[in-house]
C-alpha positions in Angstrom: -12.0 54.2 215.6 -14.9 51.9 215.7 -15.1 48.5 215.5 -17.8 45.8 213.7 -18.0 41.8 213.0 -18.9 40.7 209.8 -20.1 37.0 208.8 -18.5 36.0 205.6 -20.0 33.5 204.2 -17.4 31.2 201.7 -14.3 31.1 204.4 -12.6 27.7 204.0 -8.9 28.3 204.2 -5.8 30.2 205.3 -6.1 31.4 201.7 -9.3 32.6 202.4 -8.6 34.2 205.7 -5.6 36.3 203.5 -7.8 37.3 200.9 -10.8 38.8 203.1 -8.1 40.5 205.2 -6.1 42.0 202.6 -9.6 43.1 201.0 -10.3 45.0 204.2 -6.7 46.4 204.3 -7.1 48.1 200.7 -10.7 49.4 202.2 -9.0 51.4 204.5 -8.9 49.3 207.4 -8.2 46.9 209.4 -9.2 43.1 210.0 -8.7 39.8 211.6 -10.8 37.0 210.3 -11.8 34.0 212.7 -12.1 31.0 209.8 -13.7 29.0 212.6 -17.0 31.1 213.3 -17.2 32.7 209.9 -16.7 35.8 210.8 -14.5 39.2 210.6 -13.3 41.3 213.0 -12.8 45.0 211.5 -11.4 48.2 212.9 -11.9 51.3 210.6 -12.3 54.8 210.8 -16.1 56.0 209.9 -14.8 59.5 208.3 -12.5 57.5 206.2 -14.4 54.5 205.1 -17.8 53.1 205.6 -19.0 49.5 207.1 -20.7 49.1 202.9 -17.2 50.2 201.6 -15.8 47.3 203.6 -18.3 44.9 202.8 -18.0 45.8 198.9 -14.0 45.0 199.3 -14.7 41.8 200.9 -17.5 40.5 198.3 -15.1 41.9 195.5 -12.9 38.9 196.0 -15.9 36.3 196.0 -17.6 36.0 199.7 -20.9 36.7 200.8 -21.1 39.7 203.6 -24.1 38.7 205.6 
């Protein structure tokens, strides 16, 4: 497994927080998103998925992956 943290840029809520961490989830892995610094925490598996397949998830639903 490897691990990566993303800045997501457009975080405001618990709603947000939900909808970048279910994005990751139907990536193919897994996330906790830290609403207070912006930022997510993601642990995947790089012959399963790749970091730009995750990031593609997450802008999918409206943030910026920066």
């Amino acid at each position: 497994m490897s691990n990566v943290t993303l800045n997501v840029k457009g975080m405001s809520c618990n709603h947000c927080v939900k909808s970048v961490e279910e994005a990751v989830k139907s990536a193919g892995a897994s996330g906790q998103v830290d609403l207070a610094a912006g930022t997510v925490a993601v642990e995947y598996n790089e012959q399963a998925v790749t970091v730009d397949q995750i990031k593609a998830a997450i802008e999918d639903q409206g943030y910026d992956v920066v």
